[in-house]
PDB file of N, H, CA, C and O in Angstrom:
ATOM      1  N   UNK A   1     154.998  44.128  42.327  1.00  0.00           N
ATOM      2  CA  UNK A   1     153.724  43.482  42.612  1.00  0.00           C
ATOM      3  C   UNK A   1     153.334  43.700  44.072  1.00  0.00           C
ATOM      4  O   UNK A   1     152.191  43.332  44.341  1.00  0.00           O
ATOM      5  N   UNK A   2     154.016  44.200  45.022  1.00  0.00           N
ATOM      6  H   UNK A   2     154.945  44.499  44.803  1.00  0.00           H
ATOM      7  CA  UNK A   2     154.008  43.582  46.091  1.00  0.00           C
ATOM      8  C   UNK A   2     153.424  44.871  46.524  1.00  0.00           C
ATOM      9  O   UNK A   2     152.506  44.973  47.338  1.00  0.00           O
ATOM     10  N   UNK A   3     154.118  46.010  45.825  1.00  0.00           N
ATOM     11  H   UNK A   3     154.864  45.928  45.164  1.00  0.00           H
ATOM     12  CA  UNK A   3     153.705  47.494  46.140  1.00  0.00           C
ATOM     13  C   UNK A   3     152.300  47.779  45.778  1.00  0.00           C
ATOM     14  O   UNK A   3     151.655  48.634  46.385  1.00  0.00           O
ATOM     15  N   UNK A   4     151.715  46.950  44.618  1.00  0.00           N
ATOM     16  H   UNK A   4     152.239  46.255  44.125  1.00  0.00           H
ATOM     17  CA  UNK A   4     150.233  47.192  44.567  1.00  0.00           C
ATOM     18  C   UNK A   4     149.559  46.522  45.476  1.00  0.00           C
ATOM     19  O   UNK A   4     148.428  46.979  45.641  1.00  0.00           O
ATOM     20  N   UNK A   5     149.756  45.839  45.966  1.00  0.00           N
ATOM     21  H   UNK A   5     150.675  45.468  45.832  1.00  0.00           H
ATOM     22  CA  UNK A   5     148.975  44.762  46.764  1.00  0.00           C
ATOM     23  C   UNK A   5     149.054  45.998  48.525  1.00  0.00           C
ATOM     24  O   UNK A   5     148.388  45.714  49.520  1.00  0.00           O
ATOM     25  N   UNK A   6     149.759  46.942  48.473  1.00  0.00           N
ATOM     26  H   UNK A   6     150.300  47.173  47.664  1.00  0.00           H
ATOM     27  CA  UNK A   6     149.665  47.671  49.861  1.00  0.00           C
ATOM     28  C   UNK A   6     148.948  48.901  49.684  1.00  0.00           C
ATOM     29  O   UNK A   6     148.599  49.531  50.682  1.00  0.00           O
ATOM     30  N   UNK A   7     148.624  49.422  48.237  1.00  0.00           N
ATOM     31  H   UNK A   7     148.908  48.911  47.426  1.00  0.00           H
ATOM     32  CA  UNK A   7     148.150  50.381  47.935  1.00  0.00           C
ATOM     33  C   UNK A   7     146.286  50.250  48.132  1.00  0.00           C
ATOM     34  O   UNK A   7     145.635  49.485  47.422  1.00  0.00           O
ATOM     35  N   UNK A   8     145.803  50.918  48.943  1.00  0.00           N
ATOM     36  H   UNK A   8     146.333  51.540  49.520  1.00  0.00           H
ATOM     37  CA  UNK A   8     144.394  50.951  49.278  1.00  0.00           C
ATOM     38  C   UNK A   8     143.745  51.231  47.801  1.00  0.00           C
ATOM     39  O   UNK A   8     144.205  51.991  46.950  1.00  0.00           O
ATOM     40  N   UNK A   9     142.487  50.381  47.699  1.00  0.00           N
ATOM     41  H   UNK A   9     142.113  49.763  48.391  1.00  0.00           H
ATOM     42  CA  UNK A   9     141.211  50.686  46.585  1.00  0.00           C
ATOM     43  C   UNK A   9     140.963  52.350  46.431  1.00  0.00           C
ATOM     44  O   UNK A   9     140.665  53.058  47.393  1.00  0.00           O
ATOM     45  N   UNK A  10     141.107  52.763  45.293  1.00  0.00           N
ATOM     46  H   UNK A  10     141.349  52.187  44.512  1.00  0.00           H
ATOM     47  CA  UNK A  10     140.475  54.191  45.184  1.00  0.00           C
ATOM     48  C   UNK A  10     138.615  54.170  45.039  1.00  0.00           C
ATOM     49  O   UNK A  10     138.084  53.213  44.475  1.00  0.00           O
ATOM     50  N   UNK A  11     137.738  55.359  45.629  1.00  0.00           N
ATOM     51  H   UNK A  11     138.170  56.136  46.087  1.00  0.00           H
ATOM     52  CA  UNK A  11     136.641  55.148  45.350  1.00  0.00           C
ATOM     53  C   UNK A  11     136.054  55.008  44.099  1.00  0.00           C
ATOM     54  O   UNK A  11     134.839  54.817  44.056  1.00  0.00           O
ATOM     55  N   UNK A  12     136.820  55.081  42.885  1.00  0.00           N
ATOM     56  H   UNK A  12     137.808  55.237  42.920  1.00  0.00           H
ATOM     57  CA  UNK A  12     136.485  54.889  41.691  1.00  0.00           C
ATOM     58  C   UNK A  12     136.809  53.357  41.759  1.00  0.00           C
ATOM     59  O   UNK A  12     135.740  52.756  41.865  1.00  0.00           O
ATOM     60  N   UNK A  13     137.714  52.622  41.741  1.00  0.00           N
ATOM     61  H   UNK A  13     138.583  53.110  41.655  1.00  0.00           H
ATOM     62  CA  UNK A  13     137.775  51.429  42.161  1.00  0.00           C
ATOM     63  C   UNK A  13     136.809  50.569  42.480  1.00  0.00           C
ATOM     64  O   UNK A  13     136.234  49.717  41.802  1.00  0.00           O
ATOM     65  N   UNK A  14     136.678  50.948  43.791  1.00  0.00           N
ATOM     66  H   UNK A  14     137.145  51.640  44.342  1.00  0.00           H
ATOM     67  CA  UNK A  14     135.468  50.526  44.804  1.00  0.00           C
ATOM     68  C   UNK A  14     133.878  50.560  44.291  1.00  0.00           C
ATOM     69  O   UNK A  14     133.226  49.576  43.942  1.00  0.00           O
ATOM     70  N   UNK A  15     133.507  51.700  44.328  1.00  0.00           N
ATOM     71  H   UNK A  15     134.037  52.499  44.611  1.00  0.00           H
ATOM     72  CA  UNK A  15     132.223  51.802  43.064  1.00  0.00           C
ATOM     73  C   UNK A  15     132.175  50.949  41.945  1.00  0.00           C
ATOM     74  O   UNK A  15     131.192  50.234  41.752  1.00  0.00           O
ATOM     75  N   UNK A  16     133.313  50.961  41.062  1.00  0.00           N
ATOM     76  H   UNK A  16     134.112  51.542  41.219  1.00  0.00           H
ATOM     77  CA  UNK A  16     133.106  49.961  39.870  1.00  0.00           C
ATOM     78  C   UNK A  16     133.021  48.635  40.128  1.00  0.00           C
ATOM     79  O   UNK A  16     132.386  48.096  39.223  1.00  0.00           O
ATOM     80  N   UNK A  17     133.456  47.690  41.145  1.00  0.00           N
ATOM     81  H   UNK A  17     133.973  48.128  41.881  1.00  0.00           H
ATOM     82  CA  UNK A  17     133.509  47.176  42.219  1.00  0.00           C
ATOM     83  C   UNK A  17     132.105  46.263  42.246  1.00  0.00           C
ATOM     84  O   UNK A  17     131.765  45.142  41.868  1.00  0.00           O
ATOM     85  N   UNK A  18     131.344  47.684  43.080  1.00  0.00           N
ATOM     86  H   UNK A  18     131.620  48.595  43.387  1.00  0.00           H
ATOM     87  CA  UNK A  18     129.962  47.481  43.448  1.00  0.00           C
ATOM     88  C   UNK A  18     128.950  47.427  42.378  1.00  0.00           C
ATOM     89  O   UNK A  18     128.154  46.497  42.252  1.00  0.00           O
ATOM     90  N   UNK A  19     128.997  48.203  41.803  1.00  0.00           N
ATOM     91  H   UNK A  19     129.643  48.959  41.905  1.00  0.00           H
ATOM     92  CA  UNK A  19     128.203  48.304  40.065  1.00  0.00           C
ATOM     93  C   UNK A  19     128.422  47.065  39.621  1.00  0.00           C
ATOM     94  O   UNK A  19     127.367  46.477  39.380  1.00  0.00           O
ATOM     95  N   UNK A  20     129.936  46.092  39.306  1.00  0.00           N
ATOM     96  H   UNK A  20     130.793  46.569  39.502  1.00  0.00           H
ATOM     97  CA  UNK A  20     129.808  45.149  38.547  1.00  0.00           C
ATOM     98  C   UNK A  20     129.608  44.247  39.300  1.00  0.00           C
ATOM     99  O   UNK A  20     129.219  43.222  38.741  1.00  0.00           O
ATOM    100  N   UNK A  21     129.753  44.181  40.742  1.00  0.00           N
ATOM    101  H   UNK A  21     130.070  45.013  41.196  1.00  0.00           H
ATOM    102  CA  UNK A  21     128.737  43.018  41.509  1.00  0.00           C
ATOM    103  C   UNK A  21     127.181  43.319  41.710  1.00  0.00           C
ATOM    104  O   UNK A  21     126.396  42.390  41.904  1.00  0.00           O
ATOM    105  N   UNK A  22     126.865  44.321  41.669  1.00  0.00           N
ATOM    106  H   UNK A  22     127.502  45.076  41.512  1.00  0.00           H
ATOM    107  CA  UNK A  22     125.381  44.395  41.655  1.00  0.00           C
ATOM    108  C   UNK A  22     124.832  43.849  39.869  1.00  0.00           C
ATOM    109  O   UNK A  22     123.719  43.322  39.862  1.00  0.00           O
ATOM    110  N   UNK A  23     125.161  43.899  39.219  1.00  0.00           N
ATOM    111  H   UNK A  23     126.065  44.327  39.224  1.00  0.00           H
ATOM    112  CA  UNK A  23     125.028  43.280  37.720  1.00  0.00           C
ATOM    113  C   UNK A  23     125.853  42.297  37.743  1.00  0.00           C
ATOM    114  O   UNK A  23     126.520  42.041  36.741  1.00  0.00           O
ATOM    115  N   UNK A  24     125.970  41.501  38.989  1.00  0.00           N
ATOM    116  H   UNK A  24     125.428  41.709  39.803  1.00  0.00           H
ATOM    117  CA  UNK A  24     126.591  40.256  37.971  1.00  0.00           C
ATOM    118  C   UNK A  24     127.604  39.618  37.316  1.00  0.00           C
ATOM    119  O   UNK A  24     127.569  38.495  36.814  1.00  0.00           O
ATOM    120  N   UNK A  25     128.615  40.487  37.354  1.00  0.00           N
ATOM    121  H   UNK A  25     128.643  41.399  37.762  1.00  0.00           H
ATOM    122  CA  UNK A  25     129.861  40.973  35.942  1.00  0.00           C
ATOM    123  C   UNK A  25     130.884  40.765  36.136  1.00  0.00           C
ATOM    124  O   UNK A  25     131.671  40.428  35.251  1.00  0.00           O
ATOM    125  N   UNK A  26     131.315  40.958  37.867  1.00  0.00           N
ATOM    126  H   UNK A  26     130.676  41.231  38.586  1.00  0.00           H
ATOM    127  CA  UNK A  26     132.560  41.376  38.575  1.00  0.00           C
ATOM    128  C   UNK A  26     133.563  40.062  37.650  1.00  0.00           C
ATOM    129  O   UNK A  26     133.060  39.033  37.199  1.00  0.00           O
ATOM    130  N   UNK A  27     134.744  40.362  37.562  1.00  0.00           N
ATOM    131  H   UNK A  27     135.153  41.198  37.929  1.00  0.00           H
ATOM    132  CA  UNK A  27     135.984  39.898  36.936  1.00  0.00           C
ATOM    133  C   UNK A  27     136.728  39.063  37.790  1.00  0.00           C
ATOM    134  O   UNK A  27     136.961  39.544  38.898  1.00  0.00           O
ATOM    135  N   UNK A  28     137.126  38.026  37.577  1.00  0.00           N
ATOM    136  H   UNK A  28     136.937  37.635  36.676  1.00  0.00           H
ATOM    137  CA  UNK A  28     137.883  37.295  38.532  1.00  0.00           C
ATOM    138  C   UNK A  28     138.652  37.904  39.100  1.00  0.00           C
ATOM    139  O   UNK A  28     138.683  37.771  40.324  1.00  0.00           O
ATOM    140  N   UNK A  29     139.914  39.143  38.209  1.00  0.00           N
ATOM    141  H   UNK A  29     139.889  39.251  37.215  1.00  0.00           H
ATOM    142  CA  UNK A  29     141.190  39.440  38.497  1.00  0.00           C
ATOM    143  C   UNK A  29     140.412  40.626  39.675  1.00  0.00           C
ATOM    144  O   UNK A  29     140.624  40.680  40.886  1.00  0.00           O
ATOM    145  N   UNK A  30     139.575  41.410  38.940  1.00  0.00           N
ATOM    146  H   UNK A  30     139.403  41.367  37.955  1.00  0.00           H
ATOM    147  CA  UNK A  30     138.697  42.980  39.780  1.00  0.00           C
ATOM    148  C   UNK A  30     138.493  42.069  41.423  1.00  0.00           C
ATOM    149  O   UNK A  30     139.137  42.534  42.364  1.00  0.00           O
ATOM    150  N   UNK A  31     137.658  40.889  41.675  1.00  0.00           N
ATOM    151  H   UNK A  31     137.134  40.511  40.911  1.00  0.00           H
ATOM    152  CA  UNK A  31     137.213  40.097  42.657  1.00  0.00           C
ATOM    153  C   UNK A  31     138.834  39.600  43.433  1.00  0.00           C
ATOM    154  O   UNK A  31     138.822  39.903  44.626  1.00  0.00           O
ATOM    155  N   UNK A  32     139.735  39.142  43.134  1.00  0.00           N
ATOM    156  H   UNK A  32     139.745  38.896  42.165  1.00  0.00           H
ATOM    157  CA  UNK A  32     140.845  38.889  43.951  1.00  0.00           C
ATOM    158  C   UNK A  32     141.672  40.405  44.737  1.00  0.00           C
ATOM    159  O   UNK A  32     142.172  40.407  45.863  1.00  0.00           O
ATOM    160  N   UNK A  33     141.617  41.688  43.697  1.00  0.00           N
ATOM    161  H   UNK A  33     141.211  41.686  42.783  1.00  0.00           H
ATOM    162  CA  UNK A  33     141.897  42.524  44.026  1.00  0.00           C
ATOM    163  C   UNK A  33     141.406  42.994  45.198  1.00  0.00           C
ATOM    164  O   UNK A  33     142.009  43.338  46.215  1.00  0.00           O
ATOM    165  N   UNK A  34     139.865  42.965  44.870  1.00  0.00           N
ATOM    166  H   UNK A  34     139.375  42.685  44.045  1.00  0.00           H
ATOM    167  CA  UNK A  34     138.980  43.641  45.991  1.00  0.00           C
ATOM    168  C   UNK A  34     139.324  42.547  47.721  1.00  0.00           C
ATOM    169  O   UNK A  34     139.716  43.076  48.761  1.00  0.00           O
ATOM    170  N   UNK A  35     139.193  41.838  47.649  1.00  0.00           N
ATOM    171  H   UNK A  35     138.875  41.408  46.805  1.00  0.00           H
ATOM    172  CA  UNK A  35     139.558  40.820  48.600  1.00  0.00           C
ATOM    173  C   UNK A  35     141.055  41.118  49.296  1.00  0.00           C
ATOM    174  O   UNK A  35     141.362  41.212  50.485  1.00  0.00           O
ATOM    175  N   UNK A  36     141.874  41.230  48.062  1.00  0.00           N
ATOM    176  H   UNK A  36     141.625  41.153  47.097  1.00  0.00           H
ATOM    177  CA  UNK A  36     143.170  41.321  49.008  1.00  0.00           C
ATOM    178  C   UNK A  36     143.469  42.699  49.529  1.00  0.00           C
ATOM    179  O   UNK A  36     144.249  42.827  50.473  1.00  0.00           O
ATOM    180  N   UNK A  37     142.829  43.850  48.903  1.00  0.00           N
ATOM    181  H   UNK A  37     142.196  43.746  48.136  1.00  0.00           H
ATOM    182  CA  UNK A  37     143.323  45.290  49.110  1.00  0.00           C
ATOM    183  C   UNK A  37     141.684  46.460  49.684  1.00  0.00           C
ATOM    184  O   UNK A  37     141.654  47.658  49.965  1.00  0.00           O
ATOM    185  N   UNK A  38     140.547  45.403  49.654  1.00  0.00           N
ATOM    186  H   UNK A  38     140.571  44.429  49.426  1.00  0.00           H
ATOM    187  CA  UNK A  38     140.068  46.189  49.656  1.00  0.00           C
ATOM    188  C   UNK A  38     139.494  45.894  51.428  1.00  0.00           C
ATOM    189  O   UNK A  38     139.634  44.814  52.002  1.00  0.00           O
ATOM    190  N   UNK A  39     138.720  47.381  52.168  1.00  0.00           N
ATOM    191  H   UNK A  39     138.606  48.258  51.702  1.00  0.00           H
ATOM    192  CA  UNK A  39     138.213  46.998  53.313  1.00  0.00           C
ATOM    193  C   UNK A  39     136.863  46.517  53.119  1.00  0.00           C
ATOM    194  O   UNK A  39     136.226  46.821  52.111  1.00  0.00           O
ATOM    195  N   UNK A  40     136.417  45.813  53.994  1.00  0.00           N
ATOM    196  H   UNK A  40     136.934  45.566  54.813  1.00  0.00           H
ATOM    197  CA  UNK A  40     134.894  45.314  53.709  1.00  0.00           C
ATOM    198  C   UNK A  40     133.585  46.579  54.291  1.00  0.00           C
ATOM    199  O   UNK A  40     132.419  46.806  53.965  1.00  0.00           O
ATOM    200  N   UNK A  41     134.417  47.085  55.150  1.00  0.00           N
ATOM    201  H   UNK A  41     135.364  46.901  55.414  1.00  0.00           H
ATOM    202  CA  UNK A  41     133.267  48.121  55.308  1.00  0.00           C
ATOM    203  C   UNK A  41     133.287  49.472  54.387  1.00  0.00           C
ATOM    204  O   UNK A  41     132.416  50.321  54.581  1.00  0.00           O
ATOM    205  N   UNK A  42     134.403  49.690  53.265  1.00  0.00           N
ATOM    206  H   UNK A  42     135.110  49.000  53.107  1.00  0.00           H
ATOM    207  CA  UNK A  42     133.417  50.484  52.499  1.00  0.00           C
ATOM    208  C   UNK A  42     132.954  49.764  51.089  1.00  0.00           C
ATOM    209  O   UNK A  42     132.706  50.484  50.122  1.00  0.00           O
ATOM    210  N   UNK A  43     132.841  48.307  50.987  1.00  0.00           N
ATOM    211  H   UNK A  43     133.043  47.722  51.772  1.00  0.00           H
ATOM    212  CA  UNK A  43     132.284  47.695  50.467  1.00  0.00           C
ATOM    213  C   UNK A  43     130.387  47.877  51.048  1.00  0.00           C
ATOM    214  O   UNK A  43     129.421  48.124  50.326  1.00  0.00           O
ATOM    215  N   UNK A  44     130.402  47.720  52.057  1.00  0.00           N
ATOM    216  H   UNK A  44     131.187  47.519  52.643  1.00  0.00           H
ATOM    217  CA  UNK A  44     129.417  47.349  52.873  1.00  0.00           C
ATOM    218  C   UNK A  44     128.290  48.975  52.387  1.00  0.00           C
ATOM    219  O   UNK A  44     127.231  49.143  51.782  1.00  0.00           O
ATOM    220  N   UNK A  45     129.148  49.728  52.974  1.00  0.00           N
ATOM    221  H   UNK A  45     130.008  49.591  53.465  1.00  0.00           H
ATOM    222  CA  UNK A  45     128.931  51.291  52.853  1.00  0.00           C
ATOM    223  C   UNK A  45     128.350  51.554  51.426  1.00  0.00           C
ATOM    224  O   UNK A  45     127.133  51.732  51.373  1.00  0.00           O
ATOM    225  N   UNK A  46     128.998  51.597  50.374  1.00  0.00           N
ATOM    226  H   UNK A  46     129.987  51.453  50.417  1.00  0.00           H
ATOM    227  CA  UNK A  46     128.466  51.685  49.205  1.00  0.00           C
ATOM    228  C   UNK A  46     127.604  50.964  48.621  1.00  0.00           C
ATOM    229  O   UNK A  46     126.715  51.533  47.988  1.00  0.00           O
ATOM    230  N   UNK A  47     127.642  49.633  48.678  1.00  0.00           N
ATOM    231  H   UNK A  47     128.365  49.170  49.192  1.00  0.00           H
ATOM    232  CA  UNK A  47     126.656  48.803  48.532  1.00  0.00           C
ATOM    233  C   UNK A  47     125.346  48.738  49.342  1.00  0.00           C
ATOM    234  O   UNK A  47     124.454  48.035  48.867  1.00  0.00           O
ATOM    235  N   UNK A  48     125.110  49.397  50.529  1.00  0.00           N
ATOM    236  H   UNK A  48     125.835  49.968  50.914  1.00  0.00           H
ATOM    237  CA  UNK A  48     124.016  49.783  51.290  1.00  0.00           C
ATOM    238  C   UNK A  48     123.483  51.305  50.404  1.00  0.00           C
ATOM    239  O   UNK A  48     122.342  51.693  50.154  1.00  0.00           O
ATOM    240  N   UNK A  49     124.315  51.689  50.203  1.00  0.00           N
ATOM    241  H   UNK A  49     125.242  51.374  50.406  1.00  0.00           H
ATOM    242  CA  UNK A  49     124.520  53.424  49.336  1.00  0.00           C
ATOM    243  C   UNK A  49     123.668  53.249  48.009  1.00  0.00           C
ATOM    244  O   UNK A  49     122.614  53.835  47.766  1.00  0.00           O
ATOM    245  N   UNK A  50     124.332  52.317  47.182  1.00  0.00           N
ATOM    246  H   UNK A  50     125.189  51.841  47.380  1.00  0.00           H
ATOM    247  CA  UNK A  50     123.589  52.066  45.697  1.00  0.00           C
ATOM    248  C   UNK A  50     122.407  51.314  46.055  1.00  0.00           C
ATOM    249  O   UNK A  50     121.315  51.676  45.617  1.00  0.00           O
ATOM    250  N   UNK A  51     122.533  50.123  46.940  1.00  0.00           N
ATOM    251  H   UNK A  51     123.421  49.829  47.296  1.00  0.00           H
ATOM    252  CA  UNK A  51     120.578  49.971  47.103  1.00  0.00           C
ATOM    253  C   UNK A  51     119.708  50.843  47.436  1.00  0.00           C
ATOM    254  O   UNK A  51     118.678  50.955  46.771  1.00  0.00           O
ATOM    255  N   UNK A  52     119.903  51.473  48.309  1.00  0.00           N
ATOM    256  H   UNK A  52     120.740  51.383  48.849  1.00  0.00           H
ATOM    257  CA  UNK A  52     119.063  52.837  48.436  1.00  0.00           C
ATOM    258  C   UNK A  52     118.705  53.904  47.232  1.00  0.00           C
ATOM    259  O   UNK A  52     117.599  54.314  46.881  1.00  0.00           O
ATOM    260  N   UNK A  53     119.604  54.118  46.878  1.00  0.00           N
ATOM    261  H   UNK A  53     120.503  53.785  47.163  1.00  0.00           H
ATOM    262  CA  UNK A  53     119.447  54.605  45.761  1.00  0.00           C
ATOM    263  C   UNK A  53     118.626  54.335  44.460  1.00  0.00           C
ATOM    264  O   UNK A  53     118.006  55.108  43.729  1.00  0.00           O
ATOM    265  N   UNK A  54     118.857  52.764  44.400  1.00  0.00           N
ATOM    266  H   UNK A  54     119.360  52.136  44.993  1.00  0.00           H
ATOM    267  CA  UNK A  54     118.290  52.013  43.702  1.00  0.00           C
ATOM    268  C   UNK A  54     116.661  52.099  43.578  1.00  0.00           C
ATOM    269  O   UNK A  54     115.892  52.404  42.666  1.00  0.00           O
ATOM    270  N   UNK A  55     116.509  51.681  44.937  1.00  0.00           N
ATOM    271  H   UNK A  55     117.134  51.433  45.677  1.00  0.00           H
ATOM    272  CA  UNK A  55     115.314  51.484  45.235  1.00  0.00           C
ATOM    273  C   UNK A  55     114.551  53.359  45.445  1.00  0.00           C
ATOM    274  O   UNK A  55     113.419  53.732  45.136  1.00  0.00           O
ATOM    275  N   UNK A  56     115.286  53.886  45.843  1.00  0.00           N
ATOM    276  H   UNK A  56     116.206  53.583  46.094  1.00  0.00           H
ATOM    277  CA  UNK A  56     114.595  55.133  45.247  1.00  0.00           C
ATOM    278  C   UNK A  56     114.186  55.643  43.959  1.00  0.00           C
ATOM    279  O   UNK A  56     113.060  56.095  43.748  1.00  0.00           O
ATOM    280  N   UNK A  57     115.124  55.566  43.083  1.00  0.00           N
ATOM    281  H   UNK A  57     116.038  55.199  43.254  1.00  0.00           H
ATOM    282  CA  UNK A  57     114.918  55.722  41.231  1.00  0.00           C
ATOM    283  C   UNK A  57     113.595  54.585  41.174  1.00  0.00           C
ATOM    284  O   UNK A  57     112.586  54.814  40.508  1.00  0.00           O
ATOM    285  N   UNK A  58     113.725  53.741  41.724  1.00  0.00           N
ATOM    286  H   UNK A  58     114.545  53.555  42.265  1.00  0.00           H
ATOM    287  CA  UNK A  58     112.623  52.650  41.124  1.00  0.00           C
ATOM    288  C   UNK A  58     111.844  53.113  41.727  1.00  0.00           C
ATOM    289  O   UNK A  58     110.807  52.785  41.150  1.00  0.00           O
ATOM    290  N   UNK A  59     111.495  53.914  42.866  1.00  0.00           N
ATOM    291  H   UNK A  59     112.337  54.181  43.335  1.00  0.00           H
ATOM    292  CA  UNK A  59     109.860  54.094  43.666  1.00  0.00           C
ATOM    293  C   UNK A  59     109.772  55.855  42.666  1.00  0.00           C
ATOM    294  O   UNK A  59     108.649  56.205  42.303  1.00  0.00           O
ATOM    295  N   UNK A  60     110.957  56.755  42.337  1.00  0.00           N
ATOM    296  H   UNK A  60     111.869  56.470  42.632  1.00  0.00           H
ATOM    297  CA  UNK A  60     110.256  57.632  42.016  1.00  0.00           C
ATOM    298  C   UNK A  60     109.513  57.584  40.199  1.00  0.00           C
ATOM    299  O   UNK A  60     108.680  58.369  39.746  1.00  0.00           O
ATOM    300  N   UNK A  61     110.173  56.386  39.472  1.00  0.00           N
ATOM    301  H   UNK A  61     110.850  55.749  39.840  1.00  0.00           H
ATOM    302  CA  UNK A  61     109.772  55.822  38.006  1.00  0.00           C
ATOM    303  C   UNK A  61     108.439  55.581  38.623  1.00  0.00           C
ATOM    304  O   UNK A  61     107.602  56.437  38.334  1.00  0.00           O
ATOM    305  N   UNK A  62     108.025  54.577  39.439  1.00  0.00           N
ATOM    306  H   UNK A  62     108.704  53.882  39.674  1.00  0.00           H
ATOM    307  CA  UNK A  62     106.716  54.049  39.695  1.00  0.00           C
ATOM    308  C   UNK A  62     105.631  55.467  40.020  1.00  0.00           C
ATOM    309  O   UNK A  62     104.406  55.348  39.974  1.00  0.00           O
ATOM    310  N   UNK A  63     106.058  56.274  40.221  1.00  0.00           N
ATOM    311  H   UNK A  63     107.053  56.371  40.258  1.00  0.00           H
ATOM    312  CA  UNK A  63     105.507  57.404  41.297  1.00  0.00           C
ATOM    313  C   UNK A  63     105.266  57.779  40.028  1.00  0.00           C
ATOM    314  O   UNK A  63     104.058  57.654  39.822  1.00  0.00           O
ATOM    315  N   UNK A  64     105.946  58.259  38.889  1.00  0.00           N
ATOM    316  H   UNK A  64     106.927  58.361  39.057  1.00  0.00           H
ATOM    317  CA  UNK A  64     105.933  59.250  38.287  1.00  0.00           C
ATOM    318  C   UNK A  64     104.820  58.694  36.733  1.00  0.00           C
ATOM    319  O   UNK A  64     104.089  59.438  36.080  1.00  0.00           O
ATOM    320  N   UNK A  65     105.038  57.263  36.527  1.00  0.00           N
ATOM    321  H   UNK A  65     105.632  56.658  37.058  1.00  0.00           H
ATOM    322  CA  UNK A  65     104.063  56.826  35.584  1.00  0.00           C
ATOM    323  C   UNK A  65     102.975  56.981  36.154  1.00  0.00           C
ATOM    324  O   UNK A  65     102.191  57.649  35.480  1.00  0.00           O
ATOM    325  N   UNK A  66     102.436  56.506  37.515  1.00  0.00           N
ATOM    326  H   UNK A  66     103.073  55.963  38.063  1.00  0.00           H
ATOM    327  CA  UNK A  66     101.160  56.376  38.321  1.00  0.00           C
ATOM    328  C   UNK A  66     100.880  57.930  37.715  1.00  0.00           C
ATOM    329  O   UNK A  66     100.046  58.110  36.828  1.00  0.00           O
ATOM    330  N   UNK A  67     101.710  59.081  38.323  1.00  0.00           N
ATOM    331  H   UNK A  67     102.388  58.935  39.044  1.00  0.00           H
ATOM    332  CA  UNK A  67     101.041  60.557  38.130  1.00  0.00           C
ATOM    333  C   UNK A  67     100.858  60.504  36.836  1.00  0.00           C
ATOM    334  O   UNK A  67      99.998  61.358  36.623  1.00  0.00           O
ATOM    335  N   UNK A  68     101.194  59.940  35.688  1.00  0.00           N
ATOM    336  H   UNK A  68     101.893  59.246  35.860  1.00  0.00           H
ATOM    337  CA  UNK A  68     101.058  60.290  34.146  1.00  0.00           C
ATOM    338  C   UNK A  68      99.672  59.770  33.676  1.00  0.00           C
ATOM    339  O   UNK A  68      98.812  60.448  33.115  1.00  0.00           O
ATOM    340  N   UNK A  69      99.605  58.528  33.981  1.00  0.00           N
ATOM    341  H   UNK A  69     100.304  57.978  34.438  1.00  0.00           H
ATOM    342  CA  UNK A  69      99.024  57.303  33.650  1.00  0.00           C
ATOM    343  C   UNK A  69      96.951  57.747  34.739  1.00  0.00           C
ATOM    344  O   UNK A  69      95.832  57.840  34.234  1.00  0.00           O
ATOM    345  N   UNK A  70      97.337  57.869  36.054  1.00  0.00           N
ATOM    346  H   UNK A  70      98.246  57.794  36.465  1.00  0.00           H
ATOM    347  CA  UNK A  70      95.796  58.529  36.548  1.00  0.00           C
ATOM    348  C   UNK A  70      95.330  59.664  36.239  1.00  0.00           C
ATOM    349  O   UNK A  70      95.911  60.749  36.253  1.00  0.00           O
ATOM    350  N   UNK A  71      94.306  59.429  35.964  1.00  0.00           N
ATOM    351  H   UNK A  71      93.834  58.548  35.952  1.00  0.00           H
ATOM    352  CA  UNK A  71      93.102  60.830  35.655  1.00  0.00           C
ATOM    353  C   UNK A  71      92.473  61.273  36.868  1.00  0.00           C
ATOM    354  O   UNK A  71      91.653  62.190  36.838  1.00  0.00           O
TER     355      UNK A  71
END
């Protein structure tokens, strides 16, 4: 037990992480993990990463009905 607890978050980890806290979802056991093993700045990092992102897919959907939708 003690050996997982020294082993750093993989970015697959970390991402799933962020995905199931951005929805809401995150797991008690996933949430203690992240806390004890994980760093906060590439929490910070990715989660600045997927809002951007976010908010891009959503401005280029809006962009792209507007071009469908005007005559």
């Amino acid at each position: 037990m003690n050996e997982e607890r020294d082993k750093p978050l993989t970015l697959r980890q970390i991402l799933g992480s962020v995905l199931a806290a951005a929805l809401g979802v995150q797991s008690g056991k996933n949430r203690a993990r992240d806390f004890t093993q994980g760093k906060p700045s590439h929490f910070i990092f990715l989660g600045l990463g997927f809002t951007a992102l976010f908010v891009l897919v959503i401005l280029g959907a809006v962009k792209l009905v507007l071009y469908l939708v005007a005559p």
